[in-house]
RODO-2510 file (C-alpha; in nm, 4 decimals, decimal comma):
residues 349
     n   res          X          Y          Z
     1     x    -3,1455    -0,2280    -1,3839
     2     x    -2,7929    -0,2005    -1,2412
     3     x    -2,7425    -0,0859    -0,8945
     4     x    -2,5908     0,2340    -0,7973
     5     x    -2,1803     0,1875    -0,7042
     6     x    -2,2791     0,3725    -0,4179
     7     x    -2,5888     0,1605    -0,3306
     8     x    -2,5479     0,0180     0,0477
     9     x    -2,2774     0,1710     0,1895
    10     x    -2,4525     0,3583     0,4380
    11     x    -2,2111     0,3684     0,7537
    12     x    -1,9461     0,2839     0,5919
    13     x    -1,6391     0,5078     0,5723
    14     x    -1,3123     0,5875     0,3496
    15     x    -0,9563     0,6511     0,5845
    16     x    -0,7172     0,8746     0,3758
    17     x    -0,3673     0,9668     0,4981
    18     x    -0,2355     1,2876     0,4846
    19     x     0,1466     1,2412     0,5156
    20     x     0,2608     1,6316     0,5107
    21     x    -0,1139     1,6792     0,6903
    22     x    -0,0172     1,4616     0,8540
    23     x    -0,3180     1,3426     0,9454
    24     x    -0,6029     1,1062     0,8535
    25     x    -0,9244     1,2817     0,7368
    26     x    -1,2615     1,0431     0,7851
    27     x    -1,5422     1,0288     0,4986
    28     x    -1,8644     0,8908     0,4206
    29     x    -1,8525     0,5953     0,1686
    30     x    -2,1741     0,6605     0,0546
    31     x    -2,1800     1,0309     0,0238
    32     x    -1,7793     1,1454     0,0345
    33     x    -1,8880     1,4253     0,2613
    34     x    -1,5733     1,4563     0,4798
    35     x    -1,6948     1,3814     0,8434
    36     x    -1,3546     1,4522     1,0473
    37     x    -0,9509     1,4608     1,0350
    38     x    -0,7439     1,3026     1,3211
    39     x    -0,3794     1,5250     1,3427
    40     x    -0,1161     1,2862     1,3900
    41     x     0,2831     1,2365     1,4403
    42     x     0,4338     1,3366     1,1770
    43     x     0,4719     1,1455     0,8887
    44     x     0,1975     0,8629     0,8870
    45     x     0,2214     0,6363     0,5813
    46     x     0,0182     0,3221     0,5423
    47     x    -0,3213     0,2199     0,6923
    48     x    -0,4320    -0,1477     0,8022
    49     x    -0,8204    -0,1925     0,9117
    50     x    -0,8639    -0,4918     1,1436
    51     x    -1,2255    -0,5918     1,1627
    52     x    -1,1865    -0,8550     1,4493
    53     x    -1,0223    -0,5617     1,7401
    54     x    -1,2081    -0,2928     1,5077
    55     x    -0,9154    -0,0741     1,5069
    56     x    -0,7211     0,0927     1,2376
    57     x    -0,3378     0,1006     1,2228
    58     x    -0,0920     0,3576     1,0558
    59     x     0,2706     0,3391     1,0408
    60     x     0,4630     0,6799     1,1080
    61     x     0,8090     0,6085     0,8702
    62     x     0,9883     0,9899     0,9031
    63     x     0,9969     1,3186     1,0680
    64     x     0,9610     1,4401     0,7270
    65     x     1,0028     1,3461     0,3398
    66     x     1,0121     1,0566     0,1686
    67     x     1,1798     0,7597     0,0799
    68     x     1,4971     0,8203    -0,0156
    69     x     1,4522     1,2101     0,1199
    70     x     1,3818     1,2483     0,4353
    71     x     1,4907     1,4101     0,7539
    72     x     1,5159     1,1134     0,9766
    73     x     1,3443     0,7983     1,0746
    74     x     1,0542     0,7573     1,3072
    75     x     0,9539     0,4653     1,5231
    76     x     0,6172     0,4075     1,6179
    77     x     0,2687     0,2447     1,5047
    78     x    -0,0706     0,4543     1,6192
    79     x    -0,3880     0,2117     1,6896
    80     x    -0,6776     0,4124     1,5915
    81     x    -1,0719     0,3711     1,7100
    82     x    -1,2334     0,3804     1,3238
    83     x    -1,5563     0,4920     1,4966
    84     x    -1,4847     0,7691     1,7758
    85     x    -1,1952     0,8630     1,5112
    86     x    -0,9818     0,8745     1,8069
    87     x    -0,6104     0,7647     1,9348
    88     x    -0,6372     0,4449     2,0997
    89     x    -0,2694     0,3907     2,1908
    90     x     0,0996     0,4703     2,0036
    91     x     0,3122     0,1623     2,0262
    92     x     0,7448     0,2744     1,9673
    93     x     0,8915    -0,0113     1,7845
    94     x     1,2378     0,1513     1,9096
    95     x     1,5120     0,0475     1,7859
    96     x     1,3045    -0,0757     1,5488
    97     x     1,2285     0,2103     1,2531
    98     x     1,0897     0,3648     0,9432
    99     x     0,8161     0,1461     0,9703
   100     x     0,5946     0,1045     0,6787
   101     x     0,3985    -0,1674     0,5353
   102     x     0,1589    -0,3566     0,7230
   103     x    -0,0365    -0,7042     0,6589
   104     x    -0,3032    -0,8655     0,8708
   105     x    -0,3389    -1,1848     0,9844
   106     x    -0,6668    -1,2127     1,1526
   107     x    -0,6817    -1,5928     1,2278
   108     x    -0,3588    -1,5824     1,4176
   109     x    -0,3955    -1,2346     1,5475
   110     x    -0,0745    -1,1042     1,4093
   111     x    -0,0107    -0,7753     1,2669
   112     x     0,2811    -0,7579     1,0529
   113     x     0,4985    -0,4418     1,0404
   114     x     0,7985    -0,3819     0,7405
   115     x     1,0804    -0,1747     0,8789
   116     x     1,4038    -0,0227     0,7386
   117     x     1,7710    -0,1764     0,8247
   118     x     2,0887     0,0082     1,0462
   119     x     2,4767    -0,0086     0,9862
   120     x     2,4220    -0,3206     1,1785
   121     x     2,1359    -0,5493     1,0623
   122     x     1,9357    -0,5668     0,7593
   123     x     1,5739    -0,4223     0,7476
   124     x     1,2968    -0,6524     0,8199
   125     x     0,8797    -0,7160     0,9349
   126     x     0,7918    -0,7043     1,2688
   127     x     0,4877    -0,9008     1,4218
   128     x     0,2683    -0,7578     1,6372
   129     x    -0,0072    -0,9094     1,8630
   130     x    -0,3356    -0,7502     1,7857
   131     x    -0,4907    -0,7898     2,1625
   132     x    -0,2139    -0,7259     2,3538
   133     x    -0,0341    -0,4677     2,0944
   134     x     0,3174    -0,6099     2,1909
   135     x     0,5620    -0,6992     1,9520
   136     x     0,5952    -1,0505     1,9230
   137     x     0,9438    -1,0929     1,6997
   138     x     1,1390    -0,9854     1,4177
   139     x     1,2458    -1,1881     1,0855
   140     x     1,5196    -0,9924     0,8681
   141     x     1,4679    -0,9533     0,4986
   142     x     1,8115    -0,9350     0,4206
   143     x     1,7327    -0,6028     0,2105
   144     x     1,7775    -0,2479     0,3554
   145     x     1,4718    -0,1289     0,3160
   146     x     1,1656    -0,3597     0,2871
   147     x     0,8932    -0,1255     0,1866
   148     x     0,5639    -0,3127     0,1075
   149     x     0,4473    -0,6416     0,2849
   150     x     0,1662    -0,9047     0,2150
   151     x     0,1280    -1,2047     0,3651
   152     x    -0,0515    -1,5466     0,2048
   153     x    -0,4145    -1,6947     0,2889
   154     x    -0,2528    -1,9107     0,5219
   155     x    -0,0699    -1,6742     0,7057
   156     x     0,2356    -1,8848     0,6659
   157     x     0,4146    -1,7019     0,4082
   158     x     0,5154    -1,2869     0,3598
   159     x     0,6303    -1,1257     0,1024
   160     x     0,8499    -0,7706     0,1078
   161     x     0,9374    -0,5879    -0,1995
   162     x     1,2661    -0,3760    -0,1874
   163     x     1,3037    -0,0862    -0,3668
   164     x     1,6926    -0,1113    -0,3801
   165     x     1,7621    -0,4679    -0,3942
   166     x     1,6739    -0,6726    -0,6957
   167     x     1,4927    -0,9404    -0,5410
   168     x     1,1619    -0,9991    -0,3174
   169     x     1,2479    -1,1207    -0,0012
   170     x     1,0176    -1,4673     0,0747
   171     x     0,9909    -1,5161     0,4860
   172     x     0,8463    -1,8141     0,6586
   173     x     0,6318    -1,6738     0,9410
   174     x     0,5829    -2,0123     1,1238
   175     x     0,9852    -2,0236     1,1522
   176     x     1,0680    -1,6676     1,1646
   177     x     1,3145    -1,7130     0,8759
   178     x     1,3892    -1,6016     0,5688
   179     x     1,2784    -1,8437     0,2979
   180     x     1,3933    -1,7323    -0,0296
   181     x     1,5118    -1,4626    -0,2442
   182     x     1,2967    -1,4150    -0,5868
   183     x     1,5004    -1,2121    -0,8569
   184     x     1,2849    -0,8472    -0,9945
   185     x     1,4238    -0,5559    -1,0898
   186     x     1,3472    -0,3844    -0,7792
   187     x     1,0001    -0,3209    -0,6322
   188     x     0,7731    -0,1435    -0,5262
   189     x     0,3738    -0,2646    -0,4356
   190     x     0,2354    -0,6113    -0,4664
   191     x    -0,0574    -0,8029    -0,4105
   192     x    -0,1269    -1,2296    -0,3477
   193     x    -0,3367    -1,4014    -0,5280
   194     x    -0,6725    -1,5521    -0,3163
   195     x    -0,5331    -1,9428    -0,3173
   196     x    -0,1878    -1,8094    -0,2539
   197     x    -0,0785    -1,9431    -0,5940
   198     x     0,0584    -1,6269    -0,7509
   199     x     0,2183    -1,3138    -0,6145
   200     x     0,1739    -0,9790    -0,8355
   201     x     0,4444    -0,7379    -0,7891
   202     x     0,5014    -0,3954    -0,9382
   203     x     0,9143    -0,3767    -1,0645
   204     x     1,1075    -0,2192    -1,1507
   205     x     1,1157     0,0074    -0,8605
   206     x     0,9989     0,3975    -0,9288
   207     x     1,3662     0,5734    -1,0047
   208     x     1,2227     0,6614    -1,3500
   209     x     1,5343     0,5579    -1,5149
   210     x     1,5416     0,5337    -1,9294
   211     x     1,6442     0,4060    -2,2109
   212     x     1,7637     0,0763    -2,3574
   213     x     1,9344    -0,0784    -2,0239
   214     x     1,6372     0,0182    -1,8420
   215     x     1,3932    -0,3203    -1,7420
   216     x     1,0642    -0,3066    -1,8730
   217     x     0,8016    -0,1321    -1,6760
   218     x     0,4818    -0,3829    -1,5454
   219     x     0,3210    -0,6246    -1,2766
   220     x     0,6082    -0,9384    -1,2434
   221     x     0,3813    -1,2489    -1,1976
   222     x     0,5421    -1,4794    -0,9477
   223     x     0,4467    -1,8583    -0,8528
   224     x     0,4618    -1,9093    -0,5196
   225     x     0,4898    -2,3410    -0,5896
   226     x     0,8432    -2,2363    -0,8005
   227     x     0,9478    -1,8721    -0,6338
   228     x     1,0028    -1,7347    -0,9847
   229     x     0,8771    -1,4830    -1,2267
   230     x     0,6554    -1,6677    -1,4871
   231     x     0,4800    -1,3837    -1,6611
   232     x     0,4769    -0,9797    -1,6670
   233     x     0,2070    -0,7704    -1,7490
   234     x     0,3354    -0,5432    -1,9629
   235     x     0,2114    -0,1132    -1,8775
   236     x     0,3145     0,1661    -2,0759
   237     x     0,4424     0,3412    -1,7324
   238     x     0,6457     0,2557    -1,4029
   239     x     0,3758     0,1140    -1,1855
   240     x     0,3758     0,1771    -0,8434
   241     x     0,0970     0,0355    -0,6270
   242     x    -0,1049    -0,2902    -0,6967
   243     x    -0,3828    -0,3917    -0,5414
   244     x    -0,6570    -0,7234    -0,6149
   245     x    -0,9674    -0,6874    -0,5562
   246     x    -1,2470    -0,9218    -0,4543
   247     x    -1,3564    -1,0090    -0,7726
   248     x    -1,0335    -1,0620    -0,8987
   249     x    -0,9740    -0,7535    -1,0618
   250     x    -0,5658    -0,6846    -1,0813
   251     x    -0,5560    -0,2644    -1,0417
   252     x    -0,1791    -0,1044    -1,0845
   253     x    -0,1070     0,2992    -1,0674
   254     x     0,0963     0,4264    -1,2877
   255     x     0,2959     0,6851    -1,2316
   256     x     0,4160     0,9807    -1,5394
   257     x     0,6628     1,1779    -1,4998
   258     x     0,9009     1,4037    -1,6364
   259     x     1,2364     1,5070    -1,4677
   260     x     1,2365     1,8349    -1,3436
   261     x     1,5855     1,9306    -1,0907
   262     x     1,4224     2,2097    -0,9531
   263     x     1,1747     1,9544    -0,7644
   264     x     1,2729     1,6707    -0,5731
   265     x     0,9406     1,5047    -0,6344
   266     x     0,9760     1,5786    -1,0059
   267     x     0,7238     1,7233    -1,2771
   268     x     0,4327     1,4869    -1,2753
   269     x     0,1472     1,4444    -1,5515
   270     x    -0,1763     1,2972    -1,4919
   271     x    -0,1501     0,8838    -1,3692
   272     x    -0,3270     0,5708    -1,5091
   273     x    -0,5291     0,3300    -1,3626
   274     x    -0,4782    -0,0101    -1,5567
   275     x    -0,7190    -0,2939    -1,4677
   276     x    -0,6341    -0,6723    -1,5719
   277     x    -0,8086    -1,0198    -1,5380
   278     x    -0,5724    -1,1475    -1,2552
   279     x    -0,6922    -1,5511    -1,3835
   280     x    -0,6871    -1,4342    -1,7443
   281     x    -0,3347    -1,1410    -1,7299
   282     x    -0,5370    -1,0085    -1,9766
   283     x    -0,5971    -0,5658    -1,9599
   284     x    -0,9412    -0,4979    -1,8964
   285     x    -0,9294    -0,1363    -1,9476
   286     x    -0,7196     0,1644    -1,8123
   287     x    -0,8545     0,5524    -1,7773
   288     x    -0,6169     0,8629    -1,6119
   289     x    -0,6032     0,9532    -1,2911
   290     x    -0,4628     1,2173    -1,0877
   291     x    -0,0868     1,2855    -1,0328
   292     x     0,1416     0,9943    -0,9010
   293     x    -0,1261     0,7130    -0,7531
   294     x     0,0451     0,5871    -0,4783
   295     x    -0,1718     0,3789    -0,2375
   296     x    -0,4862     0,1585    -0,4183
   297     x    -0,7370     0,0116    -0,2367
   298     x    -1,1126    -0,1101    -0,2929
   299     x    -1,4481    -0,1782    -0,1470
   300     x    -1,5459    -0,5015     0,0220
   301     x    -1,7699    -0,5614    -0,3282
   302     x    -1,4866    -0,5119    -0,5723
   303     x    -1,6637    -0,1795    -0,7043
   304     x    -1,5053     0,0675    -0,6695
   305     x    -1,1523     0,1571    -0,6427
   306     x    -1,0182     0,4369    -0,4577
   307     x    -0,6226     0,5689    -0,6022
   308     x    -0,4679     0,8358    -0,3309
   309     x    -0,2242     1,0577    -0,5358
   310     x     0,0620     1,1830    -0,3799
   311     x     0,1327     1,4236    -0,5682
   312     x    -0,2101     1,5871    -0,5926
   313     x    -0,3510     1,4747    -0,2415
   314     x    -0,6427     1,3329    -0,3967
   315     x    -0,8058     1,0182    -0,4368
   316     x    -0,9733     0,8868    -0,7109
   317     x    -1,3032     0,7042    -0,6983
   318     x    -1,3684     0,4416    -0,9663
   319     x    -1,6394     0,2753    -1,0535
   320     x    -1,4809    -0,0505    -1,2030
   321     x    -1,7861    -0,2116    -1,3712
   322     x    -1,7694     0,1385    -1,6164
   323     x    -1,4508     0,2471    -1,5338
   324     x    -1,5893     0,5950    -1,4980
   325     x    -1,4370     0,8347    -1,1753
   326     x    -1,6921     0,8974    -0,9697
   327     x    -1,5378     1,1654    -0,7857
   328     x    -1,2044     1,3034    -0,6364
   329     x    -1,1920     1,3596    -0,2986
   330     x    -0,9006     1,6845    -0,1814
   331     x    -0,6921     1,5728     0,0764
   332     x    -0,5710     1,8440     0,3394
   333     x    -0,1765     1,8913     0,3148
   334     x     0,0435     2,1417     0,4531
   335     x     0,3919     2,0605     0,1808
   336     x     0,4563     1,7321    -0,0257
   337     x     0,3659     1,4402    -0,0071
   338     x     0,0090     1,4019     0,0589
   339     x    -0,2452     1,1604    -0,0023
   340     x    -0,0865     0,7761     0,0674
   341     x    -0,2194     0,5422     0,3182
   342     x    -0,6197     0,4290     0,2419
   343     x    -0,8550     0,1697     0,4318
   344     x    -1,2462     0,1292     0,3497
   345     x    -1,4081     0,0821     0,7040
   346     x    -1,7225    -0,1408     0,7208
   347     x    -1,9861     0,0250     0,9368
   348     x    -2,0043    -0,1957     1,2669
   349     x    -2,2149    -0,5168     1,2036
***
């Protein structure tokens, strides 16, 4: 008999960000009964678990808004205790701003942190040390604003997509340099491969431009060995995040939308969840999800998958062995946007 999804997650807990909240609300992995919400600085973003200091991180990108909307930029990082659900310490990247994506590298101890370019220099990633919390050193991505960032198994390589410039920028974290430029249509999430081999990226970036000029919408497949494109995985929407699971599973949120001038955010319909074979590109299945998935993330097991909504301030709990939702979990907002940044907490070992 197959096991429950939820089977064995006792202690273990789901981090949702709230970015008009803005908070992060704290539930129970095995039950989704909502155990507490940390208020924050206005306007967290992304989340980044790290197992070895057991402490969570969230960027804080604006005062208010969005991307391309927003009221001005902010500066800092907040280190979070995953169990006490407490403030551990804010760390000001100043100058440094609009922080956003963030990447792990536990071996080396390194958090890396994407932020947004001036008049006068390019945006870039940051690296952090995770004992000391200091920053360590910048490398520019020669893009304005590097918005997502991933890093390979060997910690040697990161990857930032760029919404506005059509190309991911490669950087060589050994060296501190900018490696290479890799021509897409824009971006906006990606995941790497396991080995490092491939690099999935979601392109072209959400503007929700049509017609015939307009690049087709999918996952760009990139070799890392030749920094090109060698496949795309074709989706019947403007993907947004991607995310690989454990078992290899290639999940990408796809946004709907119709244009609507009376709302900056637009007139959203119901999202997809489309699940490929990352070894295979071939589509496993897709169901709907809630309006504009944003941030995708899954459990250590590979299954379940858990799609915040912006739009709708939920998130979406998939069982990816049925593809079935399990449940939606309502995430507190005071305006738009809501649900983004997500992290599945282990329960301490």
């Amino acid at each position: 008999m197959q096991s429950s999804p939820r089977a064995g997650r006792h202690g273990d807990v789901l981090a949702v960000v709230s970015q008009s909240g803005p908070s992060v609300s704290f539930f129970d992995a095995a039950t989704d009964r909502h155990l507490s919400t940390l208020r924050l600085t206005a306007e967290p973003h992304e989340l980044c678990f790290d197992a070895s200091e057991r402490l969570l991180w969230c960027t804080t990108a604006y005062h208010s808004g969005y991307y391309h909307a927003h009221s001005g930029r902010h500066t800092v990082l907040t280190a979070i205790d995953p169990d006490t659900h407490r403030i551990v310490e804010v760390v000001d990247l100043a100058p440094e701003h609009g922080p956003h994506g963030l990447a792990l590298d536990v071996g080396r101890g390194r958090l890396y942190v994407s932020v947004e370019g001036s008049a006068d220099r390019p945006g870039g990633v940051v690296a952090l040390d995770t004992k000391t919390r200091k920053p360590l050193g910048r490398i520019d991505t020669d893009a304005p604003g590097p918005h997502w960032f991933a890093i390979d198994p060997t910690g040697g390589r990161g990857y930032a997509t760029n919404k506005e410039a059509p190309f991911v920028s490669v950087v060589d974290l050994d060296r501190g340099t900018l490696a290479a430029k890799i021509e897409v249509p824009g971006s906006e999430g990606l995941a790497v491969a396991a080995d490092g081999a491939y690099v999935y990226v979601a392109a072209p970036y959400a503007g929700f431009a049509a017609g015939p000029e307009a690049p087709a919408t999918g996952v760009r497949v990139i070799d890392t060995r030749t920094a090109t494109v060698v496949d795309t995985l074709g989706t019947e929407n403007v993907v947004v995040p991607v995310h690989l699971t454990s078992t290899g599973k290639l999940l990408a949120g796809e946004a709907r939308m119709a244009v609507d001038p009376a709302d900056p955010l637009g007139h959203h319909a119901p999202g997809q969840l489309t699940v490929f074979d990352a070894d295979t590109r071939t589509r496993l299945g897709q169901l709907p999800v809630n309006r504009f998935p944003l941030t995708l993330d899954s459990s250590p097991d590979g299954r379940l998958a858990y799609v915040a909504c912006v739009v709708s301030s939920t998130v979406d709990i998939i069982d990816l062995e049925t593809h079935r939702t399990l449940a939606s979990l309502n995430i507190p907002k005071l305006a738009e946007p809501g649900a983004h940044g997500l992290a599945y907490i282990p329960r301490r070992s």
